[in-house]
N, CA and C of each residue as an Amber inpcrd file, in Angstrom:
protein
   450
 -99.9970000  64.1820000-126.2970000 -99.2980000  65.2980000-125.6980000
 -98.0850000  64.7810000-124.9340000 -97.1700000  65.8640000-125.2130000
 -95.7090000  65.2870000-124.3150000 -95.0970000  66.1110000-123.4030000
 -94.8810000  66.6650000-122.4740000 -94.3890000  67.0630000-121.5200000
 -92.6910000  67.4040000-121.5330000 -91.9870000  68.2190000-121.9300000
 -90.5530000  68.3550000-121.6040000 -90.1020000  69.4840000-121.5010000
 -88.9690000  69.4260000-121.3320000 -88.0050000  70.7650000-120.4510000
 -87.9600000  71.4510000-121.6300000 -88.2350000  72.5320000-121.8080000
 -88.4540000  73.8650000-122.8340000 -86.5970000  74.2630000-122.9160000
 -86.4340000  74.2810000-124.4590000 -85.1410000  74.7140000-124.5320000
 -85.0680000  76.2960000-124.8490000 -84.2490000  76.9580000-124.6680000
 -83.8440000  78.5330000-124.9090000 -84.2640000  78.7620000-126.6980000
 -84.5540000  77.5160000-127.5260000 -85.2730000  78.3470000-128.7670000
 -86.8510000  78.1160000-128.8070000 -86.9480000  77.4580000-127.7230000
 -88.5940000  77.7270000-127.6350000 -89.4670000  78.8590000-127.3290000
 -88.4260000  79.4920000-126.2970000 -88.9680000  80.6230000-125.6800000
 -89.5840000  81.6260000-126.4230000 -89.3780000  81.8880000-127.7430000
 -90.5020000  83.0630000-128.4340000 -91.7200000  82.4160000-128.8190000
 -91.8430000  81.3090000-128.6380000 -93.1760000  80.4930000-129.2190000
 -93.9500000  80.5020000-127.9720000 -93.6150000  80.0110000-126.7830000
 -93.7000000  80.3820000-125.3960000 -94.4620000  81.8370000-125.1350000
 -93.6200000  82.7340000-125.7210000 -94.0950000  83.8760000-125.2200000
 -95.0950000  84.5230000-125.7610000 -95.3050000  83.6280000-127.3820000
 -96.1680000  84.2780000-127.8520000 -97.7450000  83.5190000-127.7730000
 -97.8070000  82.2890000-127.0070000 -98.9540000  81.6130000-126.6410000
 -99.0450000  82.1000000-125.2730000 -98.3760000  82.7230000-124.6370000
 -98.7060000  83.2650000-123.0500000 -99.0600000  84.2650000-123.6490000
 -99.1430000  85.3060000-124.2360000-100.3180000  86.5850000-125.2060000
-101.3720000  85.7360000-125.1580000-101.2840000  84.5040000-125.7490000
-102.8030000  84.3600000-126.0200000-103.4900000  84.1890000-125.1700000
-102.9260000  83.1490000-124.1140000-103.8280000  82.5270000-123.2240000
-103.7240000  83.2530000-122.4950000-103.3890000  84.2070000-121.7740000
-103.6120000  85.5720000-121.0250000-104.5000000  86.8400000-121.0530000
-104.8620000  86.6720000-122.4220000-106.3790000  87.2590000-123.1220000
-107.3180000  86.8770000-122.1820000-107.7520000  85.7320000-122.0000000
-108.7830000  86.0320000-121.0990000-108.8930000  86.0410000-119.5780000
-107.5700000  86.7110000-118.9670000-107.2340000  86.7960000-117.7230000
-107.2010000  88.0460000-117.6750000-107.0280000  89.2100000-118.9880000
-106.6520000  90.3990000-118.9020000-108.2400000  91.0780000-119.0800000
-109.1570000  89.9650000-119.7820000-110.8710000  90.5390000-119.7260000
-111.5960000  89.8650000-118.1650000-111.0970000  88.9550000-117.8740000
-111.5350000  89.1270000-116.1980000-110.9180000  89.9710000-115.1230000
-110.1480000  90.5830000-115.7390000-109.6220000  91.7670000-114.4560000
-109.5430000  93.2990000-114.7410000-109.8620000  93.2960000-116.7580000
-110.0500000  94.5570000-117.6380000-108.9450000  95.2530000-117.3060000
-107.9380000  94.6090000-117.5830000-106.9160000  94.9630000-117.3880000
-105.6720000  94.3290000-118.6870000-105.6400000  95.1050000-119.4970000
-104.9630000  94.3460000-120.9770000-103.4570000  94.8390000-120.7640000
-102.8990000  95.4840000-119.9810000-101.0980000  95.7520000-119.6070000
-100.8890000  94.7580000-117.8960000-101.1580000  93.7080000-117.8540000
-101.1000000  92.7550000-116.8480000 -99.4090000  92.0220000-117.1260000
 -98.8270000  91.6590000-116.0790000 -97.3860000  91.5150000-116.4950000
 -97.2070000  90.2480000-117.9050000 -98.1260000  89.3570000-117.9420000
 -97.8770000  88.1770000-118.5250000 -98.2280000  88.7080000-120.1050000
 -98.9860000  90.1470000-120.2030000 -98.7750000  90.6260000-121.5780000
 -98.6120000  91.6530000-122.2270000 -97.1870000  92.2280000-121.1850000
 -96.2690000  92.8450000-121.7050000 -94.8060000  92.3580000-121.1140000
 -94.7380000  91.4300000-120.9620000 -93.3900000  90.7610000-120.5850000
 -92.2750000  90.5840000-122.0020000 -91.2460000  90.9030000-121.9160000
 -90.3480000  91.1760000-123.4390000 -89.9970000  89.8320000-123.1820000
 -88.7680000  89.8820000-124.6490000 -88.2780000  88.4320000-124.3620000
 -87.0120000  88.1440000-123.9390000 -86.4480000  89.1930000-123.3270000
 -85.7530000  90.2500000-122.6290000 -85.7500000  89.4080000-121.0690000
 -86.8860000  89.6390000-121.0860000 -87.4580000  89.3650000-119.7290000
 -87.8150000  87.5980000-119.3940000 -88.0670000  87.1500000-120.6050000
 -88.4550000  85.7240000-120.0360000 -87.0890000  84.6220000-120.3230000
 -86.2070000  85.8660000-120.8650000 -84.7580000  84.9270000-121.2810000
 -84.1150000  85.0200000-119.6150000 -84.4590000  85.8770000-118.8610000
 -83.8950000  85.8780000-117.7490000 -84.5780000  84.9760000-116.7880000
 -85.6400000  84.7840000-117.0050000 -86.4000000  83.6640000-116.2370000
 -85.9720000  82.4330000-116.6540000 -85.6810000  82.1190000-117.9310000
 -85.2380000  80.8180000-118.0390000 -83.6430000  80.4480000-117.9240000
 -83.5270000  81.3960000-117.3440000 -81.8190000  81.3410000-116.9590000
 -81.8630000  81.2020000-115.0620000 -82.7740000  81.3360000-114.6000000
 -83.2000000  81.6740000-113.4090000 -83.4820000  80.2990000-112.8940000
 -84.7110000  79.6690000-113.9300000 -85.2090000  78.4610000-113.1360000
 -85.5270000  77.1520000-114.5090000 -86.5550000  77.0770000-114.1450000
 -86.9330000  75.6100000-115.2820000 -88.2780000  75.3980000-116.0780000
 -88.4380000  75.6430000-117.2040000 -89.1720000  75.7890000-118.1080000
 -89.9920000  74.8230000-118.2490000 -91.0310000  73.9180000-118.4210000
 -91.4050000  73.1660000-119.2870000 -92.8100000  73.4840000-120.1920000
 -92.9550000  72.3650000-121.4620000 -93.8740000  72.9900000-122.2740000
 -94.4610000  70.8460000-122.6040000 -95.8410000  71.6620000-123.4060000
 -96.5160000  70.9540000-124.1780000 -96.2840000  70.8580000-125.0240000
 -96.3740000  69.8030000-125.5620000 -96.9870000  69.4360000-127.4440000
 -97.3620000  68.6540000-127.6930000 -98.0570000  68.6100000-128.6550000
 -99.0850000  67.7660000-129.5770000 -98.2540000  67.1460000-130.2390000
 -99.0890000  66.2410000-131.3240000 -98.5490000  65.7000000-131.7930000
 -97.8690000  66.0230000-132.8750000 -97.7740000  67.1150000-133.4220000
 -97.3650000  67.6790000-133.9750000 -96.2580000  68.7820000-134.4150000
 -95.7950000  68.5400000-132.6520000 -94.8500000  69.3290000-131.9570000
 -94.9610000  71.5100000-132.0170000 -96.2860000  71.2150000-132.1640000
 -96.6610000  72.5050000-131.3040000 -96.8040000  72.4310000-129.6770000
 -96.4910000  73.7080000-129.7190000 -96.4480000  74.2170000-127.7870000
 -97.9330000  74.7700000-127.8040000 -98.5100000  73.4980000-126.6110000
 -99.7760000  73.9420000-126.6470000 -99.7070000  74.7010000-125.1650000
 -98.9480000  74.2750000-124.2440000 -98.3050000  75.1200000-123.0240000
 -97.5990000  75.0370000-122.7100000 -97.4300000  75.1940000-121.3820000
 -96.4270000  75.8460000-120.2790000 -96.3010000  76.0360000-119.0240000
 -95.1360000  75.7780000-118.1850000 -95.2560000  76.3910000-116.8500000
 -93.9510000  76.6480000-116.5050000 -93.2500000  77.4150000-115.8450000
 -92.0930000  77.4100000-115.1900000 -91.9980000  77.4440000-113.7280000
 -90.9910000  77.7510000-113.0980000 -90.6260000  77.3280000-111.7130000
 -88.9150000  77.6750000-111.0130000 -88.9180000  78.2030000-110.1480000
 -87.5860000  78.1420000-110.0150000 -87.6570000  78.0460000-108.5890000
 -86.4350000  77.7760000-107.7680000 -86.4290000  77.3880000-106.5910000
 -86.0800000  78.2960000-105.5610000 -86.0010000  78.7130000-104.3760000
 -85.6010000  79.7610000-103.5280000 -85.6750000  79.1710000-102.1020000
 -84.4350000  78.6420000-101.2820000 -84.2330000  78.0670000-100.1680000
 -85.3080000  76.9060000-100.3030000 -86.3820000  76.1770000 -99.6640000
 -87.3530000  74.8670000 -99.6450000 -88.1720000  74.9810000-100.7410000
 -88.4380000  76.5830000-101.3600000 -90.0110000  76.8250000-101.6130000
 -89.5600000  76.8640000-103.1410000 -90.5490000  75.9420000-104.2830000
 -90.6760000  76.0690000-105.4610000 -91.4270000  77.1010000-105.8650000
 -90.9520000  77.9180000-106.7640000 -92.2060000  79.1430000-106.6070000
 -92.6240000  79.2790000-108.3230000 -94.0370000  78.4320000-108.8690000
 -94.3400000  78.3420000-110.0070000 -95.3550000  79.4870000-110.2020000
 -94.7760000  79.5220000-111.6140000 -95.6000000  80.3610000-112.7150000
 -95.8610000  80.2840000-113.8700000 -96.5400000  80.6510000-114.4600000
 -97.2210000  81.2530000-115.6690000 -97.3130000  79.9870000-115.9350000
 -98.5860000  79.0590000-115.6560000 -99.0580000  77.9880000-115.9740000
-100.1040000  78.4800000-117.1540000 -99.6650000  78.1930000-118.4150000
-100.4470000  78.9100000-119.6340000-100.7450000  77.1870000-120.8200000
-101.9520000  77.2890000-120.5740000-102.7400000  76.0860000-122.0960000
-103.1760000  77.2620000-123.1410000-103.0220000  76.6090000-124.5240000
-103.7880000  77.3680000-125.3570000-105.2590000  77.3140000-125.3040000
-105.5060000  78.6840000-125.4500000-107.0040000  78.4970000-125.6230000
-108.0260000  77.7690000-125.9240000-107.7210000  77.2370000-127.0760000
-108.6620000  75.9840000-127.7010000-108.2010000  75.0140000-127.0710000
-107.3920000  74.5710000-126.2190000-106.9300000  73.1250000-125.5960000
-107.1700000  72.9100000-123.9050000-107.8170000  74.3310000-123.4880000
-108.0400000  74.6740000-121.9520000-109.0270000  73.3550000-121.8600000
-109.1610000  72.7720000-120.9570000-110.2810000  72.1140000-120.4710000
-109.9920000  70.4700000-120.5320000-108.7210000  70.8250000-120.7860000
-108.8730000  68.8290000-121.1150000-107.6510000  68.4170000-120.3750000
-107.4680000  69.0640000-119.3050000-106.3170000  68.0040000-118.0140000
-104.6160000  68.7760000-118.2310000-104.5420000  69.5780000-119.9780000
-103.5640000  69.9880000-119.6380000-102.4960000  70.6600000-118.9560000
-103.2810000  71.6560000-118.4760000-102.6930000  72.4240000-117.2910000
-102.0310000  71.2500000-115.8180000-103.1710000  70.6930000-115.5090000
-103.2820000  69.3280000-114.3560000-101.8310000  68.7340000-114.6820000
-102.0400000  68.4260000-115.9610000-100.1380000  67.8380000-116.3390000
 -99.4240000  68.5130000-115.9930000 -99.3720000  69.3260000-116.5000000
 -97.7980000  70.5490000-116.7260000 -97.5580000  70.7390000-114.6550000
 -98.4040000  71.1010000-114.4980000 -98.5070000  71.7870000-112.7790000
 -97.6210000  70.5650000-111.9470000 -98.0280000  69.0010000-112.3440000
 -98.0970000  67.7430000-111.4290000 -96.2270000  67.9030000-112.1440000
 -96.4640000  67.8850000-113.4560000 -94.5760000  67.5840000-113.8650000
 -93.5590000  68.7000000-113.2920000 -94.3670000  69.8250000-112.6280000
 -93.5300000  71.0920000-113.0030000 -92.9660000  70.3600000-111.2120000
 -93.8320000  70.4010000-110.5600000 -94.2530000  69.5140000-109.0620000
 -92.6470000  68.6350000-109.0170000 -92.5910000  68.1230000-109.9680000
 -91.7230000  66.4170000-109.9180000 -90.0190000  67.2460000-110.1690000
 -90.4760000  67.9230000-111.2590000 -89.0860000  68.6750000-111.7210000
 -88.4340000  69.2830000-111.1080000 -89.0630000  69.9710000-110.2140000
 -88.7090000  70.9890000-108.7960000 -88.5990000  70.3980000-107.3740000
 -88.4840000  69.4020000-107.1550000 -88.6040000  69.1730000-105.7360000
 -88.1050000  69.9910000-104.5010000 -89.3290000  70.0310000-104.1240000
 -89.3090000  71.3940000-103.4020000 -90.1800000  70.5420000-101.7880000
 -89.6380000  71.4230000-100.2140000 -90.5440000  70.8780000 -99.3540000
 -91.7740000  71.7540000 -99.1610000 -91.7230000  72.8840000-100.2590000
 -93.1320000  73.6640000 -99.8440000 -93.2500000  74.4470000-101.8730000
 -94.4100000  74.7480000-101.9270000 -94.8900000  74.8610000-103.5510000
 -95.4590000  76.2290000-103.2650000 -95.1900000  77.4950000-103.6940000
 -95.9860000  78.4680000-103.9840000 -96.4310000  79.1590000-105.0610000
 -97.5540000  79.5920000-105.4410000 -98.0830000  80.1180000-106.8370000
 -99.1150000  81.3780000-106.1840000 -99.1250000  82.1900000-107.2030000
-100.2950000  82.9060000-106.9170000-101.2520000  82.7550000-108.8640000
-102.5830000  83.8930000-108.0620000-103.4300000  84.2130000-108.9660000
-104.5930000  85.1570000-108.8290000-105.2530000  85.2340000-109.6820000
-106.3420000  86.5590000-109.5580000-107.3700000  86.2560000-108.7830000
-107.7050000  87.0810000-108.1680000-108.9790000  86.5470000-106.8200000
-110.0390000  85.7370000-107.7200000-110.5430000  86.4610000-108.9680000
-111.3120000  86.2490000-110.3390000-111.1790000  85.3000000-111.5300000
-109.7140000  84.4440000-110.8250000-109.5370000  83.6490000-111.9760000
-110.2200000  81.9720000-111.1840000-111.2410000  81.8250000-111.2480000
-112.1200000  80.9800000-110.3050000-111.6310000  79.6250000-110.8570000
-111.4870000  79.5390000-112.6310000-111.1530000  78.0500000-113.0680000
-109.6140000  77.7350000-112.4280000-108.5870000  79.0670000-112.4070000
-107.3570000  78.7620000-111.3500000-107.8140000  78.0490000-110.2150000
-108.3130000  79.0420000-109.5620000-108.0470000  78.4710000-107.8250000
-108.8530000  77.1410000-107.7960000-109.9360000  76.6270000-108.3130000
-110.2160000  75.2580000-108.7050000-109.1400000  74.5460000-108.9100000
-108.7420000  74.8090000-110.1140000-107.1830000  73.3560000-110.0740000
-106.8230000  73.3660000-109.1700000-105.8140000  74.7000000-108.7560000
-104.4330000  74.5780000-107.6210000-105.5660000  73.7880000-106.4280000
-106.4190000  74.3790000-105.5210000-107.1810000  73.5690000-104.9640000
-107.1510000  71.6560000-104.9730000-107.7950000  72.0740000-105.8850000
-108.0760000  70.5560000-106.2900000-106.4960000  69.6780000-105.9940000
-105.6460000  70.4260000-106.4280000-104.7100000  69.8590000-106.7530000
-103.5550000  69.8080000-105.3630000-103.8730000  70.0980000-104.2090000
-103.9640000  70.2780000-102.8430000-103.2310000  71.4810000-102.5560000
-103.5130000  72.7000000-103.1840000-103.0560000  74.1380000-102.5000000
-104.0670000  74.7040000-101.9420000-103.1890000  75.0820000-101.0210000
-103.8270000  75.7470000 -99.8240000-103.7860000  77.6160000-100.2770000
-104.9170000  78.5430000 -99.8810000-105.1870000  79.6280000-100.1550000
-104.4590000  80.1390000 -98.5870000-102.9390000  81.0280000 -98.4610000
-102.6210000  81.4490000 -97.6710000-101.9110000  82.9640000 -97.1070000
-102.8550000  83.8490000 -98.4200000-102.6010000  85.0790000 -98.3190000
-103.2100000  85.7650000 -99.5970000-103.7510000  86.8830000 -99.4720000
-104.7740000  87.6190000-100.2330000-104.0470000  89.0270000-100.4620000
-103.5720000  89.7250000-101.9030000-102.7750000  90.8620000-101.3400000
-103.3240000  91.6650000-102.3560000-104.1310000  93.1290000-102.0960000
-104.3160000  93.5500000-103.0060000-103.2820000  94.3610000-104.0930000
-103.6630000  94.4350000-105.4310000-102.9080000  95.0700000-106.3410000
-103.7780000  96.1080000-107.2270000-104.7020000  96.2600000-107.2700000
-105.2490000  97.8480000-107.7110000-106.4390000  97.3730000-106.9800000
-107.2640000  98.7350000-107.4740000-108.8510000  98.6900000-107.1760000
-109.6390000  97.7620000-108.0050000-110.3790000  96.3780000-107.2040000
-111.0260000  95.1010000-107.8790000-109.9220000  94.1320000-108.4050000
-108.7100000  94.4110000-107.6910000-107.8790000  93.2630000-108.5420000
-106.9070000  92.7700000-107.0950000-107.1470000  91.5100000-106.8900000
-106.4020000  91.1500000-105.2850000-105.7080000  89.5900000-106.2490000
-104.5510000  89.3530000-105.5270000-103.8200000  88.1740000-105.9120000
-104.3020000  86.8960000-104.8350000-104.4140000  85.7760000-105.0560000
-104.0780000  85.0230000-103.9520000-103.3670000  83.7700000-104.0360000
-102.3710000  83.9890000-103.1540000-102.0340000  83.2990000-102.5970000
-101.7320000  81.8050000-102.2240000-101.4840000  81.0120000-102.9070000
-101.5870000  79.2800000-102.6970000-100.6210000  78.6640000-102.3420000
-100.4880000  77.9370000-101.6570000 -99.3950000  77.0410000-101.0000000
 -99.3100000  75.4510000-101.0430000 -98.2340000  74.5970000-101.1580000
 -98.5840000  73.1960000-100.6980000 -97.4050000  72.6170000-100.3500000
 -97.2980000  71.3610000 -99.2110000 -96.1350000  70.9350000 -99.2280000
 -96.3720000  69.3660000 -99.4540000 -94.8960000  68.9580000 -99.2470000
 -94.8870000  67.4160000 -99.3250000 -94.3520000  67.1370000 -98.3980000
């Protein structure tokens, strides 16, 4: 697996493995119109004009993920940290998050996620974020909050 800066013709391959791996974020919250899958490409062309992309691949030069990031005064503010499904579980995410980390230097890191997405808040955790605000967004569905600095 290789780690690099996602170029502007990656982005529909991008968008269409964040469908996938968002499937089972949209059955832990039963919620299948969640922003990450109905986002156009409309919408993620403006994000990558915004901030900084990077992706996975195999050896084969499939995009097995993803994360982006863009910056705002100290604070790096990452998102849509997405592995493919069949590849969840084996450190990739841990990569992408630590490179997205290096790419952005930032003196403070913020992300959120679903109160319910338990294998999330494990990494970011693990990975030294701090849980520093809880905000709800419908009935049974609260975001939280993670922070870290250097």
């Amino acid at each position: 697996m290789i780690i690099t800066k996602a170029d502007k013709s990656d982005l529909k391959k991008i968008l269409e493995l964040q469908y996938s791996a968002y499937q089972s974020e949209a059955k832990l919250v039963n919620d299948f119109k969640i922003p990450p899958l109905t986002q156009t490409y409309d919408e993620i062309e403006r994000e990558y004009i915004k901030g900084v992309f990077l992706k996975a691949t195999d050896e084969n030069q499939n995009i097995i993920g993803s994360v982006r990031a863009y910056i705002e005064e100290d604070t790096a503010f990452i998102g849509r940290l997405i592995v493919h499904p069949d590849r969840q579980g084996q450190g990739i995410g841990t990569k992408l998050l630590m490179a997205i980390e290096r790419e952005c230097p930032a003196s403070r890191y913020e992300l959120y996620t679903s109160d319910k997405s338990l294998r999330n808040l494990k990494l970011y955790e693990r990975l030294g974020y701090v849980r520093f605000k809880e905000r709800k967004i419908t009935d049974g569905l609260n975001f939280v909050y993670l922070e870290k600095y250097k």
